[in-house]
Residue, then its C-alpha position, 0 to 999 in steps of 0.5 A: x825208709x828204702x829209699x836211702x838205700x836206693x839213693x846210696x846204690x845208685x850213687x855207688x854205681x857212679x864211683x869208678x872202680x879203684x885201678x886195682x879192682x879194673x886190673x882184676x877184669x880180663x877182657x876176652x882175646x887172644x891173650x887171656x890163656x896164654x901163659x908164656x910169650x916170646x917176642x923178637x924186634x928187629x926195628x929200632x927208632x930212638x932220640x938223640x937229644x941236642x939240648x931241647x930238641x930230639x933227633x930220631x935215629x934208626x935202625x935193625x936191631x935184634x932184641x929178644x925176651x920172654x914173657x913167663x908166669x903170665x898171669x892176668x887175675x893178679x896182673x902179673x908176669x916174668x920176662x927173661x932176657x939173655x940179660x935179666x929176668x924181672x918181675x913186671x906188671x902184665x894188663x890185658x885191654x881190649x886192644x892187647x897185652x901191656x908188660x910194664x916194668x920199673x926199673x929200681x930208679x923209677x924208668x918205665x919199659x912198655x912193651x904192648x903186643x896188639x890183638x890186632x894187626x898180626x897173622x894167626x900166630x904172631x901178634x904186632x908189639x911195640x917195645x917202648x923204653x922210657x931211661x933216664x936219670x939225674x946227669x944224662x939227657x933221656x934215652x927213649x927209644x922204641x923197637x918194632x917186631x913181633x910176639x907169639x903165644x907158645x904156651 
């Protein structure tokens, strides 16, 4: 009968598509071509942690790095820092780019650089770092600034 087959497409267009098979799918923007990046943030906010309760302190700051080997089929890129290079996941949505890197004790870094927002050359981005381990409270910290395609 045919009309198993028809049944059974019709239920498979329901089933989301596993994360590796989304990551795979490249939104348009200004990012999709671009296979370096270099970002600069100049503003900082980060916790200050008294038991339960977080205590935001700020500040300027000059956190620089590169973002190399972009490459959004395999959802994959390089960031050169003055103090390391890593390999790091790299996500474009509709909104942006995302770099996620994990750290060998299991810390995430986000640093997502906005499609929206920016002049014609360089693009809003925020540099989120979420540390922390067994013993010491968490340092989670946020930088604001900047990030422009150089190719």
């Amino acid at each position: 009968m045919r009309v198993v087959p028809a049944i059974l497409a019709a239920v498979l267009s329901l089933v989301p598509l596993s994360a590796a098979a989304q990551r795979r799918v490249t939104p348009a923007g200004p990012f999709v071509k671009a296979r370096a990046i270099e970002c600069a943030f100049t503003t900082y906010g980060v916790a200050s942690w008294n038991g339960l309760a977080a205590r935001v302190l700020t500040g300027d700051d000059d956190v620089r790095f590169r973002v190399e080997n972009l490459d959004l089929r395999r959802g994959a890129a390089r960031v050169v820092s003055a103090s390391a290079t890593v390999e790091v996941t790299a996500m474009a949505t509709e909104t942006g780019l995302n770099i996620i890197e994990q750290t060998p004790i299991g810390n995430f870094i986000l640093t997502t650089i906005f499609s929206a927002g920016g002049s014609a050359d360089k693009y809003v981005a925020v540099h989120s770092r979420h540390l922390g381990d067994l013993t010491t409270p968490p340092s989670a910290s946020q930088y604001y600034g900047t990030c422009e395609v150089v190719n």
